[in-house]
GULUM-223955 format. One record per residue (C-alpha): residue number from 0; residue in three letters; x, z, y. Coordinates in pm, whole numbers, m for minus. Example, Ala and Ser with C-alpha at 12.3 -4.5 7.8 and 13.67 -1.06 7.14 Angstrom:
! residues 2
+-----+-----+--------+--------+--------+
!   k !   r !     c1 !     c3 !     c2 !
+-----+-----+--------+--------+--------+
!   0 ! Ala !   1230 !    780 !   m450 !
!   1 ! Ser !   1367 !    714 !   m106 !
+-----+-----+--------+--------+--------+
! end
This chain:
! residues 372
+-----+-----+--------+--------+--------+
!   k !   r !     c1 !     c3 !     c2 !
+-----+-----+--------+--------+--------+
!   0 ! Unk !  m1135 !   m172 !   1921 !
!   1 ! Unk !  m1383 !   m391 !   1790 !
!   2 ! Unk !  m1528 !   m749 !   1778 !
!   3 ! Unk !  m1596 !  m1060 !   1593 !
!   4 ! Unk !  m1308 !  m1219 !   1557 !
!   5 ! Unk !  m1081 !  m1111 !   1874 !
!   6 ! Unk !  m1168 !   m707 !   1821 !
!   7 ! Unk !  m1191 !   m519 !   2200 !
!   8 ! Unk !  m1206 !   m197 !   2335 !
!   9 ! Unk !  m1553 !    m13 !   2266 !
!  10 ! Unk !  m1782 !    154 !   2521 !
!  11 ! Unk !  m1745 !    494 !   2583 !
!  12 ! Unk !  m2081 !    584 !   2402 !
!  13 ! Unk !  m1950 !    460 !   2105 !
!  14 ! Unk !  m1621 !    733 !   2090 !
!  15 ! Unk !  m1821 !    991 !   2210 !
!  16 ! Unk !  m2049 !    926 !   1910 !
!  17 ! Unk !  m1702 !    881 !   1650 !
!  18 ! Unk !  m1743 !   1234 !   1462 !
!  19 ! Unk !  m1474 !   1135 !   1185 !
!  20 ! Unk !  m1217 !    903 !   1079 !
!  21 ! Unk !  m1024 !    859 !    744 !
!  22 ! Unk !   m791 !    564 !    668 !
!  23 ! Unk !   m607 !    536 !    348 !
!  24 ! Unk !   m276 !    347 !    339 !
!  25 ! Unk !    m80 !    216 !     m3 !
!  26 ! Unk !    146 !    m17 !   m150 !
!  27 ! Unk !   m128 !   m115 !   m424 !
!  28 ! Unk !   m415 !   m262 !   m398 !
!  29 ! Unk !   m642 !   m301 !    m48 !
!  30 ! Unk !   m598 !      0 !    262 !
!  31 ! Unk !   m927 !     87 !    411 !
!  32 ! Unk !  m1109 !    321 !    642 !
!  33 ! Unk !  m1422 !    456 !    721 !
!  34 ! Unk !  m1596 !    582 !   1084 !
!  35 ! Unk !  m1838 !    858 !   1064 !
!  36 ! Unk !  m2087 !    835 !   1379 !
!  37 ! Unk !  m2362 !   1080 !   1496 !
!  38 ! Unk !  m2649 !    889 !   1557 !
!  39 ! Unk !  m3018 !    960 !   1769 !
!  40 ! Unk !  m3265 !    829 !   2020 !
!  41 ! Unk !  m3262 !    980 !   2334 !
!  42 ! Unk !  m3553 !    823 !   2535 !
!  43 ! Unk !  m3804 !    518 !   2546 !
!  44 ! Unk !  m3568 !    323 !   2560 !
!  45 ! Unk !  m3461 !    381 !   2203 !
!  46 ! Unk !  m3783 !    372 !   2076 !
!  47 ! Unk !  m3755 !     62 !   1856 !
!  48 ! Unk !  m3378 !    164 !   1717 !
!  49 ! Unk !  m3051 !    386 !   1792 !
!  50 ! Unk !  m2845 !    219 !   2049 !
!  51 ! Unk !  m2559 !    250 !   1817 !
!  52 ! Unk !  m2779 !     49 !   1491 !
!  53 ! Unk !  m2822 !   m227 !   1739 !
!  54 ! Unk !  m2515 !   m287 !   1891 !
!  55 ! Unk !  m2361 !   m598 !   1833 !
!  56 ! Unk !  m1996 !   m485 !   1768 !
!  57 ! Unk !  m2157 !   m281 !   1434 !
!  58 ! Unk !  m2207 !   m608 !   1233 !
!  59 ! Unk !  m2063 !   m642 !    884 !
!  60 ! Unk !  m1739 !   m849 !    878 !
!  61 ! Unk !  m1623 !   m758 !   1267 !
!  62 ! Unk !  m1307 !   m684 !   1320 !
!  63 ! Unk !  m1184 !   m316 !   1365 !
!  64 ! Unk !   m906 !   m210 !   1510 !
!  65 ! Unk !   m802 !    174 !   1487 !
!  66 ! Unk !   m471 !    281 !   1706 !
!  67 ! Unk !   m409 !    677 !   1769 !
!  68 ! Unk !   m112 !    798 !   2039 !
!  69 ! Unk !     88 !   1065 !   1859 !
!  70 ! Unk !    347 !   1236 !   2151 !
!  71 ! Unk !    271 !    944 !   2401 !
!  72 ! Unk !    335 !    688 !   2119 !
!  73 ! Unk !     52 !    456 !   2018 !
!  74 ! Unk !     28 !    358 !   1657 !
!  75 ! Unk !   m148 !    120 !   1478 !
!  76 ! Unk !   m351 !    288 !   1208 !
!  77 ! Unk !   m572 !     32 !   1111 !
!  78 ! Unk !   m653 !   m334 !   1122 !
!  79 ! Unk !   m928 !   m459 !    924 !
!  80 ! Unk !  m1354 !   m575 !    887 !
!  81 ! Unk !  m1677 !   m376 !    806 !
!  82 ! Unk !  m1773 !   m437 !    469 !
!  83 ! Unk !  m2030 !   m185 !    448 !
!  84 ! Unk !  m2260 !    m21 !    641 !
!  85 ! Unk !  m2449 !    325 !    533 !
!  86 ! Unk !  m2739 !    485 !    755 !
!  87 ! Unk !  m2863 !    861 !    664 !
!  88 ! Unk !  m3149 !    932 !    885 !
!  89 ! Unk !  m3281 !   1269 !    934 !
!  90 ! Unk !  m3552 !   1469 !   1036 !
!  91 ! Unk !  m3306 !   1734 !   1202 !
!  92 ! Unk !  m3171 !   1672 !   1575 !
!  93 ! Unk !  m2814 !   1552 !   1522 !
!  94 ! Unk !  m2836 !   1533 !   1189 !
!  95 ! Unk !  m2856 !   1137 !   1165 !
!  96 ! Unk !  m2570 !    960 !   1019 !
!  97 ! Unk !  m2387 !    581 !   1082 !
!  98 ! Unk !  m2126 !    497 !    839 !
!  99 ! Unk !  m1867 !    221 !    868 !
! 100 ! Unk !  m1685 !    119 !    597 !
! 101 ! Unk !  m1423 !   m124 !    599 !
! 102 ! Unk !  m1081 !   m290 !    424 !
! 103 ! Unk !   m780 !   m438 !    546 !
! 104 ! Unk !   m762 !   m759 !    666 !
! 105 ! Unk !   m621 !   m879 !    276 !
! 106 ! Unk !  m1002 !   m832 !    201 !
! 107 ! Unk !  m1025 !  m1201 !    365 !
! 108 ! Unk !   m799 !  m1307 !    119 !
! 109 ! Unk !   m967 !  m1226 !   m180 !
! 110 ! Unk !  m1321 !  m1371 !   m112 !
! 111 ! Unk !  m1274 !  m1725 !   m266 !
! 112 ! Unk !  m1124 !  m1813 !   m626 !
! 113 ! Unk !   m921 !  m2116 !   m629 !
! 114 ! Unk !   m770 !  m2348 !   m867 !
! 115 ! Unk !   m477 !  m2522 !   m655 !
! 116 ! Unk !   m139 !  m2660 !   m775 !
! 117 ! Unk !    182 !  m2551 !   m601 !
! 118 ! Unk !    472 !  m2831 !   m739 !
! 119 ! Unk !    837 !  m2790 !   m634 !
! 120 ! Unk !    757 !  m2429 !   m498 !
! 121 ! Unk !    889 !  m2122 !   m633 !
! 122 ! Unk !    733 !  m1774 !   m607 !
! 123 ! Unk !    877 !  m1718 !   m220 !
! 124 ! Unk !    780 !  m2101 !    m64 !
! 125 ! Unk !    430 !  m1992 !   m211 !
! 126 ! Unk !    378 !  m1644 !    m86 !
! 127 ! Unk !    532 !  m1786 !    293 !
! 128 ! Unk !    210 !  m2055 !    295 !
! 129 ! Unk !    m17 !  m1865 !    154 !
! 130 ! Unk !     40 !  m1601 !    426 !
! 131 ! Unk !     48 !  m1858 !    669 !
! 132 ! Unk !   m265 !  m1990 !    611 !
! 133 ! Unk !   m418 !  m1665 !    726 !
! 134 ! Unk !   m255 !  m1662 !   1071 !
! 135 ! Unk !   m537 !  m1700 !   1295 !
! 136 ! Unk !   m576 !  m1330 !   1172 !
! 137 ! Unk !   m261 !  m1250 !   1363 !
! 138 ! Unk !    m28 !  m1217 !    988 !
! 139 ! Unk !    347 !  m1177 !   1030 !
! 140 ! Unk !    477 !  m1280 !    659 !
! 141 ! Unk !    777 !  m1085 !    593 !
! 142 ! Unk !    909 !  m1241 !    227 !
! 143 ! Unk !   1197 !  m1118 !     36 !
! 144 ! Unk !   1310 !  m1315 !   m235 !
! 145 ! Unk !   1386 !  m1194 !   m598 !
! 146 ! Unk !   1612 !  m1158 !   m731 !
! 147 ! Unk !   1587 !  m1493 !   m985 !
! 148 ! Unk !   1489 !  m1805 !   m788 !
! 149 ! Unk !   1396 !  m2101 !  m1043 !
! 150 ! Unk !   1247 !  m2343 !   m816 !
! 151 ! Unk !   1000 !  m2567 !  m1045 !
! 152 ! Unk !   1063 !  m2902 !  m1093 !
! 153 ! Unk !    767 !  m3124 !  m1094 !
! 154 ! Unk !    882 !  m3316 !  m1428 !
! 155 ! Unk !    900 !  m2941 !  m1576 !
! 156 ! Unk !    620 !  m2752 !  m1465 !
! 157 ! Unk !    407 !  m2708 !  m1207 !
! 158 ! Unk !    266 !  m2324 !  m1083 !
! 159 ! Unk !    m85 !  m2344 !  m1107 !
! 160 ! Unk !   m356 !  m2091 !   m890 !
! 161 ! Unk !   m653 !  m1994 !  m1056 !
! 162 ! Unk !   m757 !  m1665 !   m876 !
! 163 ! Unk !   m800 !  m1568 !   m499 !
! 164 ! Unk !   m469 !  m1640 !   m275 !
! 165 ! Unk !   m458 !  m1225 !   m277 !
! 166 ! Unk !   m539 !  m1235 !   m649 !
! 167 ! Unk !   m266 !  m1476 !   m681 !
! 168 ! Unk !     28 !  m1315 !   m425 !
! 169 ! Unk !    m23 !   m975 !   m635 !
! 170 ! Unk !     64 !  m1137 !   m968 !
! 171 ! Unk !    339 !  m1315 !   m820 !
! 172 ! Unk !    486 !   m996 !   m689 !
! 173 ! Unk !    449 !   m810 !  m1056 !
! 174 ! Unk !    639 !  m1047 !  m1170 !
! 175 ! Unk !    944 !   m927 !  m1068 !
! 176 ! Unk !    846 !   m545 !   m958 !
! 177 ! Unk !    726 !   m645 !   m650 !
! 178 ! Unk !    456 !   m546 !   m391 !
! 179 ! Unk !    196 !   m723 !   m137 !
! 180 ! Unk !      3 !   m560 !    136 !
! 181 ! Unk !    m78 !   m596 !    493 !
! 182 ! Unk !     67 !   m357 !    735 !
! 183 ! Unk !   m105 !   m333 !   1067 !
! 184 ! Unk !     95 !   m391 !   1388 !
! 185 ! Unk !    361 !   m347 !   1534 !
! 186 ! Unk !     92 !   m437 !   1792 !
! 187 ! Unk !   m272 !   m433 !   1833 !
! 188 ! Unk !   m419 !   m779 !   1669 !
! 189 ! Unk !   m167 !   m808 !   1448 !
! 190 ! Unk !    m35 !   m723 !   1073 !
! 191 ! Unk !    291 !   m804 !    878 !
! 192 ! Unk !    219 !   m966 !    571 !
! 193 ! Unk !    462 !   m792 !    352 !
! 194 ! Unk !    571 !   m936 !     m3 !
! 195 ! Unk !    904 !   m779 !   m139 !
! 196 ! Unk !   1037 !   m481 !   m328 !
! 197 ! Unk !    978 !   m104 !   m234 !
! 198 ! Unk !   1125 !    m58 !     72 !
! 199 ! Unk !   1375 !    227 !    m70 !
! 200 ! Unk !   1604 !    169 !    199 !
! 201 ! Unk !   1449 !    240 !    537 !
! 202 ! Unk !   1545 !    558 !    711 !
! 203 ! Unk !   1389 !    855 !    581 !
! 204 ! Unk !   1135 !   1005 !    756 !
! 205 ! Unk !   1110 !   1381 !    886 !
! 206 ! Unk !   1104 !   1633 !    587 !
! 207 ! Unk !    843 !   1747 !    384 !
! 208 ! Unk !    928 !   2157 !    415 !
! 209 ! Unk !    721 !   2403 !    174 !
! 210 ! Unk !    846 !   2756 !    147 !
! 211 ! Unk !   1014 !   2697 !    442 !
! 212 ! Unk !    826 !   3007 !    621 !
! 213 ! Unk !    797 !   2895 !   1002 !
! 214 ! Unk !    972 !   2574 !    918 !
! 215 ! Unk !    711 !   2485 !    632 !
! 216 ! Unk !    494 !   2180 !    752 !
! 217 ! Unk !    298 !   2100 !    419 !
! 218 ! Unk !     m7 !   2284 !    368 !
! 219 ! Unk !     15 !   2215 !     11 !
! 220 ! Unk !    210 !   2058 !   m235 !
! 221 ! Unk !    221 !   1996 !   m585 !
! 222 ! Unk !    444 !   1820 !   m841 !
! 223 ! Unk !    374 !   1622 !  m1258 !
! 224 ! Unk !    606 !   1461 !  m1421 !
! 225 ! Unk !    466 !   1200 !  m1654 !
! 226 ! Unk !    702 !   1194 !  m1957 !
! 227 ! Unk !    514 !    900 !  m2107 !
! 228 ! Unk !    538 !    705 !  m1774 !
! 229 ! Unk !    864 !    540 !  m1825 !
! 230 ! Unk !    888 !    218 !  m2073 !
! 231 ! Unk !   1152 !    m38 !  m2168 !
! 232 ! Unk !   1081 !   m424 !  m2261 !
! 233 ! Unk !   1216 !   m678 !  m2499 !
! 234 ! Unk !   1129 !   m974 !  m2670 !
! 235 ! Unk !   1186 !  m1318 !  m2740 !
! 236 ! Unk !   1168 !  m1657 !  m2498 !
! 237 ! Unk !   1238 !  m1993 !  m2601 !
! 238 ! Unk !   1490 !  m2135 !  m2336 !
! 239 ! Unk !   1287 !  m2436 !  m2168 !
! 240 ! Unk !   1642 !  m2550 !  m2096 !
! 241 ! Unk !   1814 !  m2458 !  m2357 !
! 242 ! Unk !   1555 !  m2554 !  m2611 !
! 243 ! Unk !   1643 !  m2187 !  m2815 !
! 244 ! Unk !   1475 !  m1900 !  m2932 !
! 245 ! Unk !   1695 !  m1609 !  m2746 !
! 246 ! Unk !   1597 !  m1266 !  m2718 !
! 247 ! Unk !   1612 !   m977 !  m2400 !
! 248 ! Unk !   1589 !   m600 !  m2333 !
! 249 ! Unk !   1600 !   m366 !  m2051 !
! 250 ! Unk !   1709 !    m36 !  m2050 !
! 251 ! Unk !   1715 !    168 !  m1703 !
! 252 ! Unk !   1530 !    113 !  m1417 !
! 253 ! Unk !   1756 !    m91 !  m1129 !
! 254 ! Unk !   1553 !      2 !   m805 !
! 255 ! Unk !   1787 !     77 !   m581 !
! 256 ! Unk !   1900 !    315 !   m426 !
! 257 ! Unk !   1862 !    552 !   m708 !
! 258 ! Unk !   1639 !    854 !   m600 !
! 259 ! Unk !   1684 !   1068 !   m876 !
! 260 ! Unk !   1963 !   1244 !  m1007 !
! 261 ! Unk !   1848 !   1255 !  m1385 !
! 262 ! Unk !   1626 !    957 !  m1422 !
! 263 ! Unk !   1337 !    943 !  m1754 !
! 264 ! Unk !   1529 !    664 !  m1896 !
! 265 ! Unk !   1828 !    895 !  m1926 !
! 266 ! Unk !   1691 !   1223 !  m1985 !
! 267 ! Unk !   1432 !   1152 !  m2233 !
! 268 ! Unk !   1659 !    927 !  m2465 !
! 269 ! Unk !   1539 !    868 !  m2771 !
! 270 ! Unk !   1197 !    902 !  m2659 !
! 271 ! Unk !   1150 !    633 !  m2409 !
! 272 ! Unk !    879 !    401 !  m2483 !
! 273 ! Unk !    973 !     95 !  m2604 !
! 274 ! Unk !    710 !   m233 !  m2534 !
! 275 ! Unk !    732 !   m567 !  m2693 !
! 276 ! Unk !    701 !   m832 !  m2422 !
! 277 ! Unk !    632 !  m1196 !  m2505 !
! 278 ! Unk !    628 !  m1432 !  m2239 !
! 279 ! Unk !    458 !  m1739 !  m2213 !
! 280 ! Unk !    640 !  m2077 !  m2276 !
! 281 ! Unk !    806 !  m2298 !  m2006 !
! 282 ! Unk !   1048 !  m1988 !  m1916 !
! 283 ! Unk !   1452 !  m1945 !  m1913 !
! 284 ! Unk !   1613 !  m1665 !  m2052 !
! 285 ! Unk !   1682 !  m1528 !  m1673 !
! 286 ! Unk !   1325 !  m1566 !  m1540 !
! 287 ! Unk !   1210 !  m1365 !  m1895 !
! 288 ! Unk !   1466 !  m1097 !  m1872 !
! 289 ! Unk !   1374 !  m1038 !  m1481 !
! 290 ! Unk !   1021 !  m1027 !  m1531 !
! 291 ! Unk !   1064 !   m775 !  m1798 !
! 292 ! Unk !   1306 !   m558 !  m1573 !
! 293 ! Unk !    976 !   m566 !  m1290 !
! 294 ! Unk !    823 !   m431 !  m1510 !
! 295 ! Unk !   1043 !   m141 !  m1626 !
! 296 ! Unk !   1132 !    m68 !  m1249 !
! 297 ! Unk !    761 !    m51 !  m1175 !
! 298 ! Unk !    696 !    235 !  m1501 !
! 299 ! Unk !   1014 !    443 !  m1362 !
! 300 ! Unk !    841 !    487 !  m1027 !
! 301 ! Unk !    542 !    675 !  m1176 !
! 302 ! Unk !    750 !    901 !  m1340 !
! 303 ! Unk !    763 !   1216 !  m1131 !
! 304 ! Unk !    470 !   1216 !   m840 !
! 305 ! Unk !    404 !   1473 !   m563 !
! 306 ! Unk !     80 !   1498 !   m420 !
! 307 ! Unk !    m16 !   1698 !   m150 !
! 308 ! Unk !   m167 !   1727 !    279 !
! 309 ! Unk !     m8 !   1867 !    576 !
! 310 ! Unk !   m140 !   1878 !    942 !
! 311 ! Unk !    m16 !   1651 !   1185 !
! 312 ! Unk !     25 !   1901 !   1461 !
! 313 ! Unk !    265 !   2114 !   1224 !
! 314 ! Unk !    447 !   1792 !   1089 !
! 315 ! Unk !    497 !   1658 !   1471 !
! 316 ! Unk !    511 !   1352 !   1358 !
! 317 ! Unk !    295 !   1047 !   1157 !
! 318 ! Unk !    374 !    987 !    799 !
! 319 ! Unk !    429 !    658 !    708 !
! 320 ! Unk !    325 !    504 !    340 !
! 321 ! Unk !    565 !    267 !    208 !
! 322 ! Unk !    891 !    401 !    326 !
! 323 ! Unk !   1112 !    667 !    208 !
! 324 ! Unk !   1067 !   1056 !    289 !
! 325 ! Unk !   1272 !   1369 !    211 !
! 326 ! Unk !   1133 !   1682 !     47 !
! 327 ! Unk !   1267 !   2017 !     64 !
! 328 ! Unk !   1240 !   2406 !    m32 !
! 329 ! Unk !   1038 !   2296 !   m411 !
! 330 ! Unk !   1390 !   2396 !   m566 !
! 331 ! Unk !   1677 !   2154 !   m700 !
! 332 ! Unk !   1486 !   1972 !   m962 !
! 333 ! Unk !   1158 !   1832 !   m693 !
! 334 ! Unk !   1371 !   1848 !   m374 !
! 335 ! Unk !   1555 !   1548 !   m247 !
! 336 ! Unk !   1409 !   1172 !   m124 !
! 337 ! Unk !   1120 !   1083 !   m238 !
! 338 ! Unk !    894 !    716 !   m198 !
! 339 ! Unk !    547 !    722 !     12 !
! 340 ! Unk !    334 !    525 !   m209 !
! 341 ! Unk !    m18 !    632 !    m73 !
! 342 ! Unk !   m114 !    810 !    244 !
! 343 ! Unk !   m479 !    928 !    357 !
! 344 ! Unk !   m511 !    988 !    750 !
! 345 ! Unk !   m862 !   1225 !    815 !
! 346 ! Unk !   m910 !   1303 !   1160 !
! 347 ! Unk !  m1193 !   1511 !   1344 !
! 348 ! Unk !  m1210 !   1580 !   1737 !
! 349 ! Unk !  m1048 !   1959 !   1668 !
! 350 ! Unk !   m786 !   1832 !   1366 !
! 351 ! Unk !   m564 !   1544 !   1192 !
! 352 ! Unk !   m447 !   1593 !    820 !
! 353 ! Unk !   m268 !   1342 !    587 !
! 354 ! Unk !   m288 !   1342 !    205 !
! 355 ! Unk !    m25 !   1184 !     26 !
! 356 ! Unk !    120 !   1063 !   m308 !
! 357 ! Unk !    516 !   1039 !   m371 !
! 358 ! Unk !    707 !    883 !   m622 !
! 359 ! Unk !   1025 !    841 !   m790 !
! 360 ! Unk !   1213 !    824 !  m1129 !
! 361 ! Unk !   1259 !   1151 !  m1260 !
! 362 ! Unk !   1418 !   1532 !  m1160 !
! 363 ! Unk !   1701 !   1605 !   m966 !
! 364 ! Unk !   1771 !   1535 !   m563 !
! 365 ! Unk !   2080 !   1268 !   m522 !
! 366 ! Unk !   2202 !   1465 !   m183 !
! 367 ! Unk !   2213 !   1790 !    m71 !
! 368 ! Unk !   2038 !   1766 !    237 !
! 369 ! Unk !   1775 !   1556 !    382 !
! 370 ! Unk !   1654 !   1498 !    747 !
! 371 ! Unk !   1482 !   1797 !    881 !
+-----+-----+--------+--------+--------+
! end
């Protein structure tokens, strides 16, 4: 589907010209996609330019709207604008190439700096008008709180914006360990505006298998641990409130629930890196120590990472970034539940492959079994 603002269904000559797709999904940073068309002239009437260069729909900044029906069950895959477009002509019949590429809808969010004051809001009031100032875009804001709520009071301080509103939701979220992105759907014209923790605690999703022999639905697979990956915080805050110098330290990760049976933190002792953290001024003691425990929740998830691509037709089933999935048949230490941090859909008329990045904090599986 595409459009201006309000994207539609496309003509047929349009899919019938669609030669690839790729769409990458992840909790960091913008998704985006790109559409691969064969382009040509195939009479006088295309002698000034390709049908497809001078349609309308193909305009940078129209809306794009990618769903694909897996086992009768549409999905949306993408929902997003055109933010560049890339023409390869050639001299070869067929040969000529139209390529679309695009970002989520957050790339609307990011195209002005600001400097704006939010008084008497704290981090989720912020994040819920922020998000709803983009809902002629169809947004759902889903907002968790933290943890630590310290609403600001105006005689205190007052948050101050000086970056884009997406510029300025991400650094909110790092605060405290915490993610922003735009999900598209559940339906078509619409994405949920999502600004919370990893979502650790959804149900997993249908097993990675590898050495599984018929059962084995990954085409490959492979595993790093990153023993430098993991870090701890302290320093020192002076207590707005208090008016005293008091110091803070984490130690171990607290995402929950727990993914790995021997966590970095643990099994490296004494060699976990230890950072110095100094917050600026106008900060409690509670706000300073939960910033610094985002922080060391956010290095334990990079410490053990599985990368690999499987075919959909084998798998049965769409793999979903940002949610939980088990892993099994790598052996005790890499088997178990693992988090979908980044997924890559790449789809051609005659096959549909994902690549994908997991994460969590270290060896071991917490359970025995996992969903087949």
């Amino acid at each position: 589907m595409m459009g201006p603002t309000v994207a539609v269904p496309v003509p047929p000559f349009v899919l019938e010209a669609l030669e690839r797709v790729e769409v990458n999904h992840g909790d960091e940073g913008r998704s985006g996609f790109q559409l691969t068309f064969q382009v040509g002239r195939s009479g006088s009437g295309d002698a000034l330019e390709s049908p497809l260069l001078a349609n309308p729909l193909f305009k940078p900044f129209n809306r794009v709207v990618l769903l694909v029906t897996l086992n009768l069950v549409p999905s949306v895959l993408m929902d997003g604008v055109i933010t560049n477009i890339q023409f390869s002509p050639s001299d070869q019949p067929g040969q000529s190439r139209l390529t679309l590429t695009g970002e989520d809808l957050s790339v609307l969010m990011d195209l002005e700096e600001k400097r704006a004051e939010h008084p008497a809001q704290d981090e989720t009031v912020i994040a819920l008008k922020l998000i709803a100032s983009y809902a002629q875009y169809g947004l759902i804001p889903l907002v968790i709180p933290p943890r630590v709520l310290d609403p600001p009071l105006p005689i205190e301080r007052t948050p101050v914006q000086t970056e884009t509103d997406l510029g300025f939701l991400q650094r909110l979220a790092a605060r405290h360990g915490y993610v922003f992105y735009l999900q598209p759907g559940p339906a078509p014209l619409t994405s949920t505006a999502y600004w919370g923790p990893l979502r650790r605690f959804e149900p997993p999703q249908p097993a990675l298998s590898v050495n599984m022999g018929m059962a084995t639905n990954v085409s490959s697979i492979q595993f790093q641990y990153d023993a430098l990956a993991q870090s701890t915080f302290a320093g020192k805050v002076q207590d707005r409130q208090l008016n005293q110098t008091l110091p803070y330290e984490t130690f171990v990760s607290t995402r929950l629930p727990p993914m790995a049976a021997m966590p970095a933190v643990v099994a490296q002792l004494p060699y976990v890196r230890k950072q110095r953290l100094d917050e600026g001024g106008g900060l409690t003691y509670t706000q300073a120590l939960a910033r610094a425990q985002g922080r060391t929740d956010a290095s334990a998830d990079q410490v053990l990472t599985a990368t690999g691509e499987l075919d959909v037709s084998r798998y049965g089933a769409l793999l979903q970034p940002r949610g939980v999935v088990g892993v099994r048949g790598a052996g005790h230490l890499h088997d178990g539940i693992y988090y979908v941090k980044r997924v890559t859909h790449s789809f051609q008329p005659d096959e549909y492959k994902q690549r994908f990045t997991l994460t969590r904090e270290g060896f071991g599986s917490t359970t025995p079994v996992v969903r087949p």
